[in-house]
N, CA, C and O atoms as a GROMACS GRO file, in nm:
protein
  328
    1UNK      N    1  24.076  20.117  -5.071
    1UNK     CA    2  23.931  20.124  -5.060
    1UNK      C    3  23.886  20.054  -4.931
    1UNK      O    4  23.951  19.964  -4.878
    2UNK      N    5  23.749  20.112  -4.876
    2UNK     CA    6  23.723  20.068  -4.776
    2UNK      C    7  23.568  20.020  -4.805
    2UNK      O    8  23.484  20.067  -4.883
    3UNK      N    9  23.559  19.865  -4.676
    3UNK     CA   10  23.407  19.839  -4.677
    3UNK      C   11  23.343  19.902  -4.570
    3UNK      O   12  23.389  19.870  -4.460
    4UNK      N   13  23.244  19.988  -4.570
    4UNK     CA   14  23.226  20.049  -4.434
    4UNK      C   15  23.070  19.946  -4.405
    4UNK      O   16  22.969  19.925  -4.472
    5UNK      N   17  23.127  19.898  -4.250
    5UNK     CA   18  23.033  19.786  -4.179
    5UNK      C   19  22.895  19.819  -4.114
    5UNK      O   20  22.807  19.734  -4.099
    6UNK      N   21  22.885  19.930  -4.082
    6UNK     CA   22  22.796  19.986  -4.012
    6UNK      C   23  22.871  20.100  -3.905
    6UNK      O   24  22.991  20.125  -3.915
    7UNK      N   25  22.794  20.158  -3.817
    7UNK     CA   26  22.874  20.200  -3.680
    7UNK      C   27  22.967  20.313  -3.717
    7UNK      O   28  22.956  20.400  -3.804
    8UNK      N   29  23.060  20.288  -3.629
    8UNK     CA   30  23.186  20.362  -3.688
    8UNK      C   31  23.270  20.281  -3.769
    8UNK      O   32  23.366  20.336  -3.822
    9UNK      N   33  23.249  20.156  -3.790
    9UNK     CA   34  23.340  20.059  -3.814
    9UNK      C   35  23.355  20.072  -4.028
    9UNK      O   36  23.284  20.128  -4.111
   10UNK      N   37  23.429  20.023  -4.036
   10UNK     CA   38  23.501  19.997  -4.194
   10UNK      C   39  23.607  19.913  -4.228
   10UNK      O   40  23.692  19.920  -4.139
   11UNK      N   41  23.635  19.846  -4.304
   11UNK     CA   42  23.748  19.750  -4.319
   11UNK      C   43  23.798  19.744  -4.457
   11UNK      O   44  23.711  19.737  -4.544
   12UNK      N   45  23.932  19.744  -4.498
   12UNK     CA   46  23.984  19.774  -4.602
   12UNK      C   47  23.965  19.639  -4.654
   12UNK      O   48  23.953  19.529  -4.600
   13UNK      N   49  23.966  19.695  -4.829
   13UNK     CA   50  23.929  19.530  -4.911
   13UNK      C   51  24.031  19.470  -4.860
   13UNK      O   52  23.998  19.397  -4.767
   14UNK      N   53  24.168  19.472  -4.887
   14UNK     CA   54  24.267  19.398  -4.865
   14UNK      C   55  24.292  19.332  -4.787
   14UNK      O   56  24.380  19.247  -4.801
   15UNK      N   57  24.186  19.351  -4.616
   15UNK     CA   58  24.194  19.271  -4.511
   15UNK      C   59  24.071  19.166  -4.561
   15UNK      O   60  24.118  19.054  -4.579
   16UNK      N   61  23.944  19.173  -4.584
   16UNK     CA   62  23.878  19.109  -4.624
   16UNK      C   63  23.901  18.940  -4.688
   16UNK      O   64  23.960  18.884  -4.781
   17UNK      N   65  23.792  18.897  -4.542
   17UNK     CA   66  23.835  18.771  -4.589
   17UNK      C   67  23.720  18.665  -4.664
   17UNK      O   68  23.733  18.560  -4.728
   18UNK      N   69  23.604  18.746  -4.623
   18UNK     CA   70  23.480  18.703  -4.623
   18UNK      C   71  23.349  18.793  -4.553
   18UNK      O   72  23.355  18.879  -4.465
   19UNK      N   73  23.206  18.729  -4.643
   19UNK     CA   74  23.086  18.826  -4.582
   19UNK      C   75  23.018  18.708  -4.576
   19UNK      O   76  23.015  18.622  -4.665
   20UNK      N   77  22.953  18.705  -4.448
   20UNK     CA   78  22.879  18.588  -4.433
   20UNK      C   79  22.714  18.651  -4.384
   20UNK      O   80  22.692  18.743  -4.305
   21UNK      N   81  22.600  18.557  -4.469
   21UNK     CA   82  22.483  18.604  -4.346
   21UNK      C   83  22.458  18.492  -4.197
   21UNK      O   84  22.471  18.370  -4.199
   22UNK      N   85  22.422  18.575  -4.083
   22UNK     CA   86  22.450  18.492  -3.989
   22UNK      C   87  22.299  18.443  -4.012
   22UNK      O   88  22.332  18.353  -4.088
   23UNK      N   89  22.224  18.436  -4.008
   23UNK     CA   90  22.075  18.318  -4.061
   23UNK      C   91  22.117  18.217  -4.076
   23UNK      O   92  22.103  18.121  -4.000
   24UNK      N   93  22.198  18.222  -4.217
   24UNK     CA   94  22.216  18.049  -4.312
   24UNK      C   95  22.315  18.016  -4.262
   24UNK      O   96  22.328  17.894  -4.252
   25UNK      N   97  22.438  18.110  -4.203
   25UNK     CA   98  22.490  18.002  -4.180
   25UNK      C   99  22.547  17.947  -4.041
   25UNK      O  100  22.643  17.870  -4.039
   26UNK      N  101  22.478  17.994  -3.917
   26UNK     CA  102  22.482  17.978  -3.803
   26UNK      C  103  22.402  17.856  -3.726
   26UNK      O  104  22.389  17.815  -3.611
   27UNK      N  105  22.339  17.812  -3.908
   27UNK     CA  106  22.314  17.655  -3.868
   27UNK      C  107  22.365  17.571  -3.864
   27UNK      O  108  22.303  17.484  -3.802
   28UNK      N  109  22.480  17.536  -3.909
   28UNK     CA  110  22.602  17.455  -3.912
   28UNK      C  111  22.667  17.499  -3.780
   28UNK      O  112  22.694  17.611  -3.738
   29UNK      N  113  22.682  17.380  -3.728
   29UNK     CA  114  22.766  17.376  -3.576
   29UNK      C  115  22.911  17.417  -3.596
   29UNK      O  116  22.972  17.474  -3.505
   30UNK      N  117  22.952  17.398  -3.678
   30UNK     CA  118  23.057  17.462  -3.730
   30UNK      C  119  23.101  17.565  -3.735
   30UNK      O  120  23.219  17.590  -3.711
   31UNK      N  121  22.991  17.667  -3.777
   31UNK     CA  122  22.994  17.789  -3.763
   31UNK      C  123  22.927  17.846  -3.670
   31UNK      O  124  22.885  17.956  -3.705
   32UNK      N  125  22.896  17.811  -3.549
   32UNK     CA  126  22.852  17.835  -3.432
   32UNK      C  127  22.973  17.803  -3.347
   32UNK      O  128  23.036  17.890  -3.286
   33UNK      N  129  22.998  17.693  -3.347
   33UNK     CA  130  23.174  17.698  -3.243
   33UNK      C  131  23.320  17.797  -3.319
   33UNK      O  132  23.412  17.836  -3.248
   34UNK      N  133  23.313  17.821  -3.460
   34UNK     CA  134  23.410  17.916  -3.491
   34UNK      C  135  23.374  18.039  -3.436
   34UNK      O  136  23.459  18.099  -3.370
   35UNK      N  137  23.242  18.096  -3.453
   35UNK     CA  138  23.213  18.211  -3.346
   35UNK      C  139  23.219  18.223  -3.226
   35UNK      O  140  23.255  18.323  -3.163
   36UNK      N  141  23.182  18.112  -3.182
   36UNK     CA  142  23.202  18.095  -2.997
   36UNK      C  143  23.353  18.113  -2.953
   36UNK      O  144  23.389  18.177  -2.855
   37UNK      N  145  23.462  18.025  -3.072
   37UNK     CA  146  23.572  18.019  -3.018
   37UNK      C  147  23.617  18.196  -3.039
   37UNK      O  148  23.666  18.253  -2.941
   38UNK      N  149  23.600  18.266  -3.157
   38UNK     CA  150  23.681  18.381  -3.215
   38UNK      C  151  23.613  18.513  -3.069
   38UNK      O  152  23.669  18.611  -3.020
   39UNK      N  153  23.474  18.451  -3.042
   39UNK     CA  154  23.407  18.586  -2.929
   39UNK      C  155  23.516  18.549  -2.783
   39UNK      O  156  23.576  18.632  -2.714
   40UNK      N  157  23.513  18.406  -2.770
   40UNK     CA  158  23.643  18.386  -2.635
   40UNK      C  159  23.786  18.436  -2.652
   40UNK      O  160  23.849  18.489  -2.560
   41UNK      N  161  23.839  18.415  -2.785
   41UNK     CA  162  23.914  18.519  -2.800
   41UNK      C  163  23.960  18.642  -2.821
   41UNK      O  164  24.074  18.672  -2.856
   42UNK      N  165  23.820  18.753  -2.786
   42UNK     CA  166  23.771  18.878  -2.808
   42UNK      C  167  23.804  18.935  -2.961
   42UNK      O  168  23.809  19.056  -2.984
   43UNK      N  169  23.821  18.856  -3.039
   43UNK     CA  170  23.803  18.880  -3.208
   43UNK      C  171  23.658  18.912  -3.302
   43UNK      O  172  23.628  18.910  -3.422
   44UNK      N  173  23.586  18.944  -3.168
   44UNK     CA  174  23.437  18.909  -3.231
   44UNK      C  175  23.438  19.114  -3.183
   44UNK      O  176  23.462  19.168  -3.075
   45UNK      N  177  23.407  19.164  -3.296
   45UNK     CA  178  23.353  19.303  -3.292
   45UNK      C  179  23.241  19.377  -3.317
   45UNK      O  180  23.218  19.351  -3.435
   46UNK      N  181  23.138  19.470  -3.270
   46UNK     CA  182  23.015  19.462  -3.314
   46UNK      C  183  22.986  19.574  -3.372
   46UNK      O  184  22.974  19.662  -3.286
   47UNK      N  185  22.959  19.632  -3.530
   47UNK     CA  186  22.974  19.756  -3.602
   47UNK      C  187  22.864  19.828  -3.572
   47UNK      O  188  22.886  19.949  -3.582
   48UNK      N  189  22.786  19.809  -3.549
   48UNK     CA  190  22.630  19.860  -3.552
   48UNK      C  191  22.630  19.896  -3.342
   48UNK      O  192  22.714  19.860  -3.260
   49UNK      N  193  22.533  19.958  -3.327
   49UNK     CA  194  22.512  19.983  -3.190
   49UNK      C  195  22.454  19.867  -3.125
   49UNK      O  196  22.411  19.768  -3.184
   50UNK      N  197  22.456  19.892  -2.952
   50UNK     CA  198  22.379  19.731  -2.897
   50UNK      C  199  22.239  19.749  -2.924
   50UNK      O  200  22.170  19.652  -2.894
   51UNK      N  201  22.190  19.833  -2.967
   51UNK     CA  202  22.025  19.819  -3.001
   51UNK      C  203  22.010  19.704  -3.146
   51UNK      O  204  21.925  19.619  -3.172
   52UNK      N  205  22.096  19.734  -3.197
   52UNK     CA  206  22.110  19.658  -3.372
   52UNK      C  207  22.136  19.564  -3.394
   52UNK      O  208  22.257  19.556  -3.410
   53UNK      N  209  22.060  19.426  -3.414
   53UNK     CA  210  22.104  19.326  -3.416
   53UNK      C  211  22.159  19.312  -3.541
   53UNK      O  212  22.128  19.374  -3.643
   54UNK      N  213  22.259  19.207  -3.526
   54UNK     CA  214  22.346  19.178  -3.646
   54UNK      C  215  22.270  19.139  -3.764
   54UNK      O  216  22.154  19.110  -3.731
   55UNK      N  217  22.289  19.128  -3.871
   55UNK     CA  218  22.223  19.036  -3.996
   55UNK      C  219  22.349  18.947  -4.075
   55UNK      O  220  22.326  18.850  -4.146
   56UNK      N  221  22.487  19.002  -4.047
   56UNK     CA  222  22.526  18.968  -4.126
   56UNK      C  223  22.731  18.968  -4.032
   56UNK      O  224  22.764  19.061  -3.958
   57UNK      N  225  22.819  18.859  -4.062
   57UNK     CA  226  22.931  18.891  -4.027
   57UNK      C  227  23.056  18.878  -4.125
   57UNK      O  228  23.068  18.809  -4.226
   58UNK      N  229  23.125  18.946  -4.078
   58UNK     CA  230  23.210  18.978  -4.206
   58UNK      C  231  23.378  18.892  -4.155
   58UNK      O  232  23.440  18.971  -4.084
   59UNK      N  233  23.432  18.803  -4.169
   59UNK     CA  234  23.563  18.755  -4.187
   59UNK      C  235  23.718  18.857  -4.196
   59UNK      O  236  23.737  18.879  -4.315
   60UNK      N  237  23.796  18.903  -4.136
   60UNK     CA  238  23.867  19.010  -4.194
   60UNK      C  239  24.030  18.935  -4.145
   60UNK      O  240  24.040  18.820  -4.102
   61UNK      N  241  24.120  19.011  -4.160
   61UNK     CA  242  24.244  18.936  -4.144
   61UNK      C  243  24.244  18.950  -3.989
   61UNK      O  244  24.286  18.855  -3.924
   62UNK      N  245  24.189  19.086  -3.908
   62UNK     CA  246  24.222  19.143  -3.801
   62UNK      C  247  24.088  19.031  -3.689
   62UNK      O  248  24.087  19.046  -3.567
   63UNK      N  249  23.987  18.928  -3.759
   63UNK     CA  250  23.874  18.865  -3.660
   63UNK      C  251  23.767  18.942  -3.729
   63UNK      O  252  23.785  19.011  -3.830
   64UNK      N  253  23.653  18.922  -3.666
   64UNK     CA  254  23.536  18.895  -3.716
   64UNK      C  255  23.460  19.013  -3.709
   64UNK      O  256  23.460  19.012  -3.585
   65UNK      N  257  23.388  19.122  -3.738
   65UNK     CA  258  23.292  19.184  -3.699
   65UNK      C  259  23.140  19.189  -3.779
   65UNK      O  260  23.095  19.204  -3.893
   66UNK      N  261  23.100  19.168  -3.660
   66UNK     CA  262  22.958  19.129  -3.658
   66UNK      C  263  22.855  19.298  -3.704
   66UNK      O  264  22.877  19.407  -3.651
   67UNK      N  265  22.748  19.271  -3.813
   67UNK     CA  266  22.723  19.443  -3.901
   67UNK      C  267  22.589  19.386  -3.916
   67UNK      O  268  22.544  19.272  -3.931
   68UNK      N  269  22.525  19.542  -3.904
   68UNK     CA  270  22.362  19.550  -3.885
   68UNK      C  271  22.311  19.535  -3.996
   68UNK      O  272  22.188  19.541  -3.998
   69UNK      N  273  22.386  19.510  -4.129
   69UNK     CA  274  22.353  19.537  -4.278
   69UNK      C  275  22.387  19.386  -4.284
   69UNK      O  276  22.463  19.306  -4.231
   70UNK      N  277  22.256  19.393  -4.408
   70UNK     CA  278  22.228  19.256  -4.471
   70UNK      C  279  22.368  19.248  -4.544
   70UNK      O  280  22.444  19.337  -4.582
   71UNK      N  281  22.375  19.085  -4.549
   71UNK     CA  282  22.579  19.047  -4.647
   71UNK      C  283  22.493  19.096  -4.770
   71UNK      O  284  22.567  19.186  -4.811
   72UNK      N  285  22.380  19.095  -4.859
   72UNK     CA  286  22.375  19.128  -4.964
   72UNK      C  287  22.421  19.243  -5.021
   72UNK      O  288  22.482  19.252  -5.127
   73UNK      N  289  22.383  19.342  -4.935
   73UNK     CA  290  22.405  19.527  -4.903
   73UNK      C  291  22.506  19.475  -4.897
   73UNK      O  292  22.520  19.414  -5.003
   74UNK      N  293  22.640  19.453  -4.798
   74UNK     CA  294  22.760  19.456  -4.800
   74UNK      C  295  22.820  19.418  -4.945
   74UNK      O  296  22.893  19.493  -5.009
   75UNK      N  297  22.782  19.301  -4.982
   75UNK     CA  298  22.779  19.260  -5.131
   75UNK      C  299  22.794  19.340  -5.224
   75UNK      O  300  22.899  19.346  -5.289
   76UNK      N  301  22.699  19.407  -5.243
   76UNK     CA  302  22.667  19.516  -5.348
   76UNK      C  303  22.776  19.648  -5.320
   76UNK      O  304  22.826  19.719  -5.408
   77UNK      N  305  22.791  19.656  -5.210
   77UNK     CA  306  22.862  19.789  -5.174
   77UNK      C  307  23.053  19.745  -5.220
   77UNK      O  308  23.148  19.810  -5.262
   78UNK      N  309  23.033  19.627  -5.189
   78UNK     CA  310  23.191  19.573  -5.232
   78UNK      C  311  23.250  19.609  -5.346
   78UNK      O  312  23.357  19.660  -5.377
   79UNK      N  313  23.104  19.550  -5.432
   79UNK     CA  314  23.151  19.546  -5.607
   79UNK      C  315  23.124  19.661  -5.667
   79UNK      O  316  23.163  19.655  -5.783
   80UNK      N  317  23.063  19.789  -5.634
   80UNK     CA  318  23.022  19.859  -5.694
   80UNK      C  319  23.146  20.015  -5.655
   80UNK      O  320  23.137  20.127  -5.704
   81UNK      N  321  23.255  19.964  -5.550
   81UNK     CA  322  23.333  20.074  -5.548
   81UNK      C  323  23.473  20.029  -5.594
   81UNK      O  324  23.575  20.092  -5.564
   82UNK      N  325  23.471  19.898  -5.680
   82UNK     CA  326  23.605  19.849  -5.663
   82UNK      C  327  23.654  19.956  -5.800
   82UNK      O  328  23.771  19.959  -5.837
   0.00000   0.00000   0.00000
């Protein structure tokens, strides 16, 4: 099964590591330097087009991609095809 991110993009449950919303939690410095470090290591991917700002980033085994859909929507879409 697949989570599809936005874009062309999709990611299989099995890589899935996490859905995060970037709002809450890009207040923690913490999670502002894990993104800074994963985008310097070009692990940072963007599902949605450059017009679309992100709402939400998703954790995967393969790095991070960043999706125009709220984590709730991703949420819902997770549990409802397992």
């Amino acid at each position: 099964m697949y989570l599809y991110l936005g874009g062309d993009k999709a990611v299989a449950h099995r890589d899935l590591i996490g859905i995060f919303d970037l709002d809450t939690t890009t207040v923690q410095k913490h999670s502002r330097d894990f993104l800074a470090q994963a985008q310097k290591q070009d692990l940072v991917h963007n599902a949605g087009n450059d017009l679309d700002l992100p709402k939400s980033f998703v954790l995967t085994n393969g790095g991070v991609c960043l999706s125009p859909h709220n984590s709730q929507t991703l949420q819902k879409r997770l549990t409802t095809r397992r």
